[in-house]
C-alpha positions in Angstrom: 80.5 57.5 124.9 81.7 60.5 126.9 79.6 62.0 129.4 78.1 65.3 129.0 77.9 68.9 130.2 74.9 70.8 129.1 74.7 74.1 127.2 70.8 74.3 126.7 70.3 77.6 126.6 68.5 80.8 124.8 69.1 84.0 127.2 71.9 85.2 129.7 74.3 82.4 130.3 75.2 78.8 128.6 73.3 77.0 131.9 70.5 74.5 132.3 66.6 76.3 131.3 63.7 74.9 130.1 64.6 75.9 126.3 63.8 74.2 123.2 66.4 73.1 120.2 65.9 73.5 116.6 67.8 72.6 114.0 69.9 74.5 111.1 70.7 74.0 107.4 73.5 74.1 105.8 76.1 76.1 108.5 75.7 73.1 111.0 74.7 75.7 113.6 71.6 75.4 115.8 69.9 78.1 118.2 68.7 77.6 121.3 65.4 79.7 121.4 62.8 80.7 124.0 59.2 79.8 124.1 58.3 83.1 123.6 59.3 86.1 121.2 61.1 88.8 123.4 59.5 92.3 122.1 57.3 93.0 118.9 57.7 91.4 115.3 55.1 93.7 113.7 55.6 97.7 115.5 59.2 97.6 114.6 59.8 98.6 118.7 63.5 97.9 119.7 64.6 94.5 121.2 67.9 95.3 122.2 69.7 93.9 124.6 69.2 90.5 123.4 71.5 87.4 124.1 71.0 84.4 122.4 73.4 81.2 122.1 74.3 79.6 119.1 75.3 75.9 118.4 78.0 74.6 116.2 76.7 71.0 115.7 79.8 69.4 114.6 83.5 70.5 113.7 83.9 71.7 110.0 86.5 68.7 109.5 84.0 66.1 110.5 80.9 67.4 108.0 82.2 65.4 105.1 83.3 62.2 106.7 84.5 59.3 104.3 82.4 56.0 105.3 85.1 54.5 106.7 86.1 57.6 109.0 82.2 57.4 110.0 82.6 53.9 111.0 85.6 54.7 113.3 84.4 58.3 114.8 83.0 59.4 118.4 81.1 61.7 120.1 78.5 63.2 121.9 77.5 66.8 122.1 81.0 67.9 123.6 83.5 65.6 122.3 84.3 64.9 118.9 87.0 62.2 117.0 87.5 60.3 113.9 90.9 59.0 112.7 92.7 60.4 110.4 90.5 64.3 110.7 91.4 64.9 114.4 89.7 65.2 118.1 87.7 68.3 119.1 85.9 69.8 122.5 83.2 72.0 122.4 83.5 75.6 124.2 82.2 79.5 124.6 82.9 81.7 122.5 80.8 84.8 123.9 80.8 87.9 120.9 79.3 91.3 122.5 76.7 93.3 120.1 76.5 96.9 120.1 73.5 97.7 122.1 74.5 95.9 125.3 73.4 91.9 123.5 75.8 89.2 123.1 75.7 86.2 120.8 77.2 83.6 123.0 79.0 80.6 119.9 79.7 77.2 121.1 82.3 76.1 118.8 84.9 73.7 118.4 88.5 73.5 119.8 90.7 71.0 117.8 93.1 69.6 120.3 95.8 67.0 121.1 94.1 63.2 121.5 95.8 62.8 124.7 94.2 66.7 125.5 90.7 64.9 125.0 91.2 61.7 127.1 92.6 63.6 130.2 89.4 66.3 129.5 86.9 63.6 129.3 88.3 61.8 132.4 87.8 65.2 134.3 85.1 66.3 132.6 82.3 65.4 135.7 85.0 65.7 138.7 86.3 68.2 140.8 89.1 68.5 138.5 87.5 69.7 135.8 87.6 73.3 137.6 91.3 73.2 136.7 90.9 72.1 132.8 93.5 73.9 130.3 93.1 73.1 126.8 95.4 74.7 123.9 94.6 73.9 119.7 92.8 75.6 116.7 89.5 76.6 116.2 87.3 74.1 114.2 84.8 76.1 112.7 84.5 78.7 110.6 82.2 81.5 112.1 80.6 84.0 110.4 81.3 87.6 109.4 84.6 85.7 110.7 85.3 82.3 109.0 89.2 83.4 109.4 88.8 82.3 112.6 88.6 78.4 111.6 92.4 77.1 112.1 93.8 80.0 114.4 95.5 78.9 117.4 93.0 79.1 120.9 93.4 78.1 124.4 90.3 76.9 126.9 89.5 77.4 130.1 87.3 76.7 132.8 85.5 80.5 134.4 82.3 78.0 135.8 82.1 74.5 137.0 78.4 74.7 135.2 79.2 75.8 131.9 81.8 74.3 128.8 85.3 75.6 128.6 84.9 79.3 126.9 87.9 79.8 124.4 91.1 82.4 125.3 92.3 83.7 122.5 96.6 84.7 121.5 97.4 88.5 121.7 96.8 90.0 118.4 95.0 87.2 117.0 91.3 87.6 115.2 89.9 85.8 118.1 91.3 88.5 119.9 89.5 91.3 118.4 86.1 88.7 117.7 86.1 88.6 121.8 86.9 91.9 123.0 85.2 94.4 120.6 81.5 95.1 119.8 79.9 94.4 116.8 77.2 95.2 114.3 74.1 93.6 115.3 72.4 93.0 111.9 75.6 92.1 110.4 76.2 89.2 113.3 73.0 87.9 112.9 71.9 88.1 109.7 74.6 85.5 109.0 72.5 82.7 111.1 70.3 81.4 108.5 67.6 80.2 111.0 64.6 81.5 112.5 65.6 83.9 115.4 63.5 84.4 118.5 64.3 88.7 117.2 63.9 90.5 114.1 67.1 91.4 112.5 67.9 93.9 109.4 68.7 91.1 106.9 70.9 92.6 103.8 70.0 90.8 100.6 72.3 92.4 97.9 75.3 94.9 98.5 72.8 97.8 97.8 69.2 96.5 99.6 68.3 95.1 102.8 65.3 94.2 104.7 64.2 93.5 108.0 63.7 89.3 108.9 61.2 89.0 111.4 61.1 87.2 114.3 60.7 83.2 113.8 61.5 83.7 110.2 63.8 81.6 108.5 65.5 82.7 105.4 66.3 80.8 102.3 67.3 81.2 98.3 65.4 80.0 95.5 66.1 81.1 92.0 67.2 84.3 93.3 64.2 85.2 95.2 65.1 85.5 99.1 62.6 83.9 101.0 61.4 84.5 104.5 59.0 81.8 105.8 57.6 80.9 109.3 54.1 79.9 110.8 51.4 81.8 109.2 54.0 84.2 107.6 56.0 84.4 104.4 58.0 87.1 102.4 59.8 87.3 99.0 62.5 89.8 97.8 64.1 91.0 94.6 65.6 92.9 92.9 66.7 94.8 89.8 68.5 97.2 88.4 67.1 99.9 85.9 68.1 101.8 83.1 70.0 105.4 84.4 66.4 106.9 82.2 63.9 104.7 84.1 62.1 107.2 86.9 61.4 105.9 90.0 57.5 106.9 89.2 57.8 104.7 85.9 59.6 101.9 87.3 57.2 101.6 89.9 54.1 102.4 87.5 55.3 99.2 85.3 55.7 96.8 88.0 52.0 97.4 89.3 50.7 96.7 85.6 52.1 93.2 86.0 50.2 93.1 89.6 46.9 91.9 90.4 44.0 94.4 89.9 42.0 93.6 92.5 42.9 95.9 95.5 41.6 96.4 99.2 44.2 99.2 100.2 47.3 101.3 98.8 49.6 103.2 100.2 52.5 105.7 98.5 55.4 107.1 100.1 58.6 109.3 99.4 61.4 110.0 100.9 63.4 112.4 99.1 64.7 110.2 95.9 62.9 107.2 96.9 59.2 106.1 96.1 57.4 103.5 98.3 54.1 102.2 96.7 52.4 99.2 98.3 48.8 97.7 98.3 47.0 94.6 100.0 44.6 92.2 98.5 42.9 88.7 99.9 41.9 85.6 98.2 40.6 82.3 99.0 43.6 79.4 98.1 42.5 75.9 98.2 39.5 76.6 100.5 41.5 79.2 102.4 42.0 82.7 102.8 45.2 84.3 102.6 46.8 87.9 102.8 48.7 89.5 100.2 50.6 92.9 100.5 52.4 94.0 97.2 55.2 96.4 97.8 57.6 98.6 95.7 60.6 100.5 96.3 62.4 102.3 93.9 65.8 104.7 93.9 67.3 105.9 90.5 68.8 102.6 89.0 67.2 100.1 90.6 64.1 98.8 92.7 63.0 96.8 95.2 60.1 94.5 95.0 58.4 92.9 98.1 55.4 90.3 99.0 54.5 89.5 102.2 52.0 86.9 102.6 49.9 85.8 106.0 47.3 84.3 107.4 45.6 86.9 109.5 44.0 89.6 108.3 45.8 91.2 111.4 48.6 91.3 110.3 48.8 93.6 107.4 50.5 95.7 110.2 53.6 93.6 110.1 53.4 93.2 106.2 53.7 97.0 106.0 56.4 97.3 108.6 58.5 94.8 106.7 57.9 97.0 103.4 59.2 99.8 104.8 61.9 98.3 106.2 63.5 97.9 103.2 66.5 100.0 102.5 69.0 101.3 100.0 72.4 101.8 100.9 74.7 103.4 98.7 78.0 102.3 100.3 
């Protein structure tokens, strides 16, 4: 097996730090995150600047291996190969964030074999200072999955640290490493619990803020945040152009328990917030409950945050009134 050069890291740069590794579903990306949350889950405080770095655990090509390409392929946590789909090298591909945070990628470079032999005889020796790769990219990042298959080179900036990717003038991976881009939108596409809260947009018309160590998932059209001590659900509808936002909001707390320890109702000019909080004791233990509702005209929003401590009915109503509407 090839040696290695390690990238475990959450914060500034891809060096060594005592950081922890967790794994990802289905976009074979993993995030290295701190033992702590940086800033507040619950007040809704800013967090910005952030950096965080994100793992690529394997080359797109190599995810659906035949069992006789398995049987033949190579690796370790930089170098990749299997006959017949190609040989890879993991390096940087830092994306700044408006804000002043950067989301540093480690992704795949699909190169010549004879590129990977010569790298992985340098890779621990002075001349790896001097190490020039030229391929494709090998995964398909998102907002930018256009990148996978565009032409890259590699280089060396620190003996310390993997190659980080150069990209061709005019290229995607041009524009992916030189401008700033939309927080949220960045990393509401890493379907993993983030050390950060992060505006997470559900449908074209609603989003709603992820907290911090809350990972999100689908089922039967509900999106799901879960985490220690801490789950949410989301839907929505749309509603008949005669539905009022007061009605719509009136029938969906008929359908709602009747036992309530607190409400609260909010507008803002067409909108209507309307949320309320309840307890009960599930299989010999108590859980929290907050019920929320927002409504525009033609469609609503409906929201339950669920938690273990009473405490946090803060963070249950921060994340209700996080929700948004956006017409565009």
């Amino acid at each position: 097996m090839p040696p290695t050069r390690r990238v475990d890291v959450a914060r500034s740069s891809p060096v060594r730090t005592g950081c922890r590794a967790v794994a990802v579903g289905p976009s074979s990306l993993s995030a290295w995150m701190p033992d702590h949350l940086p800033g507040c889950s619950c007040c809704g405080s800013p967090l910005d600047p952030v950096d965080l770095d994100i793992r690529s655990a394997l080359p797109d090509p190599m995810l659906h291996l035949s069992p006789q390409q398995r049987a033949t392929a190579w690796g370790d946590r930089n170098f990749q190969q299997a006959d017949g789909v190609g040989a890879f090298i993991r390096c940087l591909m830092p994306v700044r964030l408006f804000g002043q945070g950067t989301v540093t990628y480690s992704v795949w470079l699909s190169v010549h074999p004879d590129q990977l032999r010569q790298a992985y005889e340098d890779w621990d020796t002075p001349a790896y200072a001097g190490l020039r790769l030229h391929g494709v990219v090998a995964n398909a990042v998102k907002p930018w999955p256009e990148l996978f298959g565009e032409k890259a080179r590699a280089e060396v900036r620190d003996v310390n640290t993997l190659p980080y990717l150069v990209a061709e003038e005019g290229s995607l991976l041009s524009r992916v490493l030189t401008h700033e881009w939309d927080r949220d939108d960045v990393l509401s596409r890493i379907w993993h619990a983030l050390p950060i809260s992060v505006q997470q947009q559900v449908t074209k018309q609603w989003s709603v803020q992820r907290s911090a160590g809350l990972a999100p998932r689908i089922a039967d059209g509900v999106m799901i945040f879960t985490g220690p001590g801490r789950t949410v659900h989301f839907e929505a509808f749309d509603l008949p152009v005669t539905t009022t936002v007061d009605a719509a909001v009136a029938q969906m707390l008929s359908r709602a328990p009747s036992q309530r320890e607190g409400e609260l109702l909010e507008r803002d000019g067409e909108m209507l917030r309307q949320a309320f909080w309840t307890s009960a004791v599930l299989e010999g233990r108590q859980q929290y409950e907050l019920y929320g509702y927002v409504a525009m005209p033609g469609a609503i929003a409906c929201i339950t945050c669920m938690y273990d401590d009473s405490q946090d009915l803060d963070w249950a109503t921060t994340v209700w009134r996080s929700v948004r509407y956006h017409t565009r």
